[in-house]
N, C-alpha and C positions, 0 to 999 in steps of 0.2 A: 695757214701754214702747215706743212708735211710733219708728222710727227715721226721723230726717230725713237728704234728700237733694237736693245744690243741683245745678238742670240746669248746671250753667257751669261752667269752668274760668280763667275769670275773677277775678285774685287779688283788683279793688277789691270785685266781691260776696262773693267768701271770708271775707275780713278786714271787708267789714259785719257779715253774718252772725256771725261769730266774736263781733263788737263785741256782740254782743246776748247772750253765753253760751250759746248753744244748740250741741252736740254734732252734728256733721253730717259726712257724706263727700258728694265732690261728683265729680260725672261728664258728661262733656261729651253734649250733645244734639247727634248732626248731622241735623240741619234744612234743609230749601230757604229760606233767607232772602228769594226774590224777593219785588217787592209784586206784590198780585194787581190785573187791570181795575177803575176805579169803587173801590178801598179807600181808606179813608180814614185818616189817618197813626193820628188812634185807635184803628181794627180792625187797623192793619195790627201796630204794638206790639204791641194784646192777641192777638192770635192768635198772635204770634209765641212769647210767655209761655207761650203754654196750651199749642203743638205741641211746645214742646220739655221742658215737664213730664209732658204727656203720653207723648212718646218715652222717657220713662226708666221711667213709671209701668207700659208696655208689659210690662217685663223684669221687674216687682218685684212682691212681694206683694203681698196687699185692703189690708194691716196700713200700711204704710210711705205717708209722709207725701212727696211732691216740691213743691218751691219749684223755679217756673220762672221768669222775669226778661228783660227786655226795653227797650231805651231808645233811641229816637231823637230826633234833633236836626229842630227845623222851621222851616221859613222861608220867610213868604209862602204857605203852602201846601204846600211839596214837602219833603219826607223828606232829608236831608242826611247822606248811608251816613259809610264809613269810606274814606277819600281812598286810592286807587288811585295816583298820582303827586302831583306836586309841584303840577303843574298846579290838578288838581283843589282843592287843599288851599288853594292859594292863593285859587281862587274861592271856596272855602265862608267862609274866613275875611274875605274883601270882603264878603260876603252878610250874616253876623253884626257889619261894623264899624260903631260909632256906633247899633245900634240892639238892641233889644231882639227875644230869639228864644223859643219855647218847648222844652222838653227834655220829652216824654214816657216815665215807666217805667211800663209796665206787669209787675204781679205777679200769678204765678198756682199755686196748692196742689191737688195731684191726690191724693187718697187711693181707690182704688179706681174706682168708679164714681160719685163725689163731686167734682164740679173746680169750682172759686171763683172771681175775678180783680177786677180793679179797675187802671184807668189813672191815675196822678198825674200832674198838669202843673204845670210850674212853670216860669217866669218869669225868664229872665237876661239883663242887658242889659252889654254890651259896649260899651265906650270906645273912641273913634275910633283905630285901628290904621293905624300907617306900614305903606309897603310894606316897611322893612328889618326892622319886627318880626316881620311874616307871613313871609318870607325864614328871618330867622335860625330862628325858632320850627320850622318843618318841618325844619331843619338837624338840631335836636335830636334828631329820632327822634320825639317824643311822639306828632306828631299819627296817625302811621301806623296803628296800630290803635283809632280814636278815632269813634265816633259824630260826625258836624257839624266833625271835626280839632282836635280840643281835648278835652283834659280837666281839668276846672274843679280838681281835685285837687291837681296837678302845677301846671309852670310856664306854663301858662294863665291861673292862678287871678289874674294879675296883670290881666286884660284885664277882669275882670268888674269892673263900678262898681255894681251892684246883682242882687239872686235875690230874687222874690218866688215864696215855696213852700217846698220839701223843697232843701239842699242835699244830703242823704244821696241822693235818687231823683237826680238829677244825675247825682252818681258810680257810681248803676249800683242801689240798693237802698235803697226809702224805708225807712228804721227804725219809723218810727212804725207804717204801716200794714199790714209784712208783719208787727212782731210780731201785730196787731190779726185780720190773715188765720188765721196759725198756732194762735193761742189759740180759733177755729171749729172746729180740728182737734183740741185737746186737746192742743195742744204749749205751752207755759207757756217766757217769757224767762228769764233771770236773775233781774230783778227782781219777777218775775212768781209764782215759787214762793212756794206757801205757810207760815208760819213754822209749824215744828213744835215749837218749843221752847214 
């Protein structure tokens, strides 16, 4: 059997994964996250996917399956990282108040000399935010390591009045379509196994 292996160390794609029943160890990709000239928030997700599946797939056998993973926040155009101070966190979260943003994950399977991916976007709109909830909310700690300073998972999830798309790609791993990736690989979900009885 093909061993799977998640590029992250990231406990919400862990615990997707996991959600799905598939058997996996996972090992951090380090990767230049910069965006490159001229890329577009599309290319910049998928490549981001594919570098750091491919950084793992470098180390492992032809045999061995990697899921790579990737997700940014967008708005207006521009890429929205993970807030470096308070400052920052406060503008992204003005940026997102009262209007509707995109969250692109992309996902990508390297088996040898075999690499796949595919970008999901989806659609969250945000309720018009005081400045004392942007305030207290970065208090919490959350937004700090958070794509756009929020995670729609956690105590966020209160700011969203609507998600049209994948809430799973969201919080970091569409379910729907990396099982759909991995089943091109011959990797089968939980529900996915055959009955042998």
């Amino acid at each position: 059997m093909n061993s799977l292996i998640l590029a992250s160390q990231s406990p919400r794609r862990r615990e997707l994964l996991a959600q799905l029943g598939y058997e996996f160890a996972c090992l951090p990709a380090n990767i230049d996250e910069s965006e490159l000239a001229d890329e577009t928030p599309e290319q910049y997700v998928e490549r981001l996917a594919r570098e750091k599946a491919q950084y793992i797939a470098n180390d492992q056998s032809d045999t061995t399956i990697i899921l790579g993973s990737d997700t940014c926040v967008v708005q207006d155009g521009c890429i929205l990282g993970k807030p470096e101070n308070q400052q920052q966190c406060l503008t992204h979260l003005a940026m997102l108040s009262g209007r509707s943003h995109l969250v692109l994950t992309a996902i990508a399977v390297v088996q040898g000399s075999l690499i796949k991916s595919m970008v999901i976007s989806t659609e969250v709109e945000f309720k018009q935010l005081t400045q004392c909830e942007m305030l207290n909310y970065w208090r919490t700690g959350e937004p700090k390591d958070k794509a756009g300073s929020y995670g729609i998972q956690g105590i966020a999830g209160q700011f969203v009045k609507r998600i049209t798309g994948s809430y799973s790609a969201v919080v970091g791993l569409p379910l729907c379509e990396t099982t759909q990736l991995l089943a091109e690989f011959g990797l089968n979900s939980a529900l996915q196994q055959p009955d042998d009885q």
